[in-house]
C-alpha positions as a printed NumPy array, in Angstrom:
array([[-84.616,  49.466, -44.334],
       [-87.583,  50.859, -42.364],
       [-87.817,  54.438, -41.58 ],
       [-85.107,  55.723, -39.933],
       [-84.42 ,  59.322, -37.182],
       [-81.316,  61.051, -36.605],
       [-80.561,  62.432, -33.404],
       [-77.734,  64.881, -31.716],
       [-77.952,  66.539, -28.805],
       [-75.18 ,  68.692, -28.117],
       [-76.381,  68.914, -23.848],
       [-73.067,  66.777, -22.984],
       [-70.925,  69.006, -24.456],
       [-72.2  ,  72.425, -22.881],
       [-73.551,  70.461, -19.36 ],
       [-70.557,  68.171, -19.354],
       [-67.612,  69.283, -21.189],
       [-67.827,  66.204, -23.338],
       [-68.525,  65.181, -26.623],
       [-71.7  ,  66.119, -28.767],
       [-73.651,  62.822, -29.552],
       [-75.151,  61.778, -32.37 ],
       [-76.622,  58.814, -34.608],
       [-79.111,  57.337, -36.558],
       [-82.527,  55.171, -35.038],
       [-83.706,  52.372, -37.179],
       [-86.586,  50.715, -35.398],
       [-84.931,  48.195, -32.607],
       [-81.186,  49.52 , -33.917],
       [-79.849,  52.646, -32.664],
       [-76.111,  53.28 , -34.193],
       [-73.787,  56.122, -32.529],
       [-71.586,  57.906, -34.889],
       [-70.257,  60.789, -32.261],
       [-68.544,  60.46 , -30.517],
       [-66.343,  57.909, -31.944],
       [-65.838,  54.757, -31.643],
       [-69.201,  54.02 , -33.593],
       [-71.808,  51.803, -31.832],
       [-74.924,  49.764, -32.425],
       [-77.001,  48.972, -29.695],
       [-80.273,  46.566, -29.692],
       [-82.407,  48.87 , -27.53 ],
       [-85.645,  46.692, -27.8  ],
       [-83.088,  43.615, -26.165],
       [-81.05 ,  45.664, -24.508],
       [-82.699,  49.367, -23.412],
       [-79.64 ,  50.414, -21.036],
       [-77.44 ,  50.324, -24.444],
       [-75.093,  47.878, -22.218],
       [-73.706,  45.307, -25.333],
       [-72.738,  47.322, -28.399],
       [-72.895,  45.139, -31.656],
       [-70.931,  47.564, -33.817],
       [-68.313,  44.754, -34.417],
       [-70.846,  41.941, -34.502],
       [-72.934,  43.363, -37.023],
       [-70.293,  45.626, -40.158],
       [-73.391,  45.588, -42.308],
       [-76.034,  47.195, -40.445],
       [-73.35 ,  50.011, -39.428],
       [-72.573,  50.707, -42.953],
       [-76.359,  51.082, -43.821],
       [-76.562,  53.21 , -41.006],
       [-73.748,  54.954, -41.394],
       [-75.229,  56.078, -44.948],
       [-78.445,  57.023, -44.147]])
């Protein structure tokens, strides 16, 4: 796996009343933990985060989900 950044930004919550957000970048993948359900997006295909590959791809998320 390359290197990898986690991210949360808890803006939506206090802005928005919804849920904090937060995930794990791993070059092209970015996978959202919270809220739930997870998702993987493609950003360098797909930068608007528009097709989430969570169900496509159960091995990425579980590296993901561990780091």
């Amino acid at each position: 796996m390359s290197a990898w950044a986690y991210f949360e930004s808890a803006t939506p919550q206090y802005t928005l009343g919804w849920a904090t957000i937060g995930g794990v970048r791993d070059g092209r993948w970015k996978y959202t933990a919270e809220p739930l359900p997870p998702e993987l997006y493609d950003v360098q295909v797909d930068p608007g985060e528009t097709q989430d590959h969570a169900a496509q791809e159960p091995e990425r998320v579980r590296k993901l989900q561990a780091a």
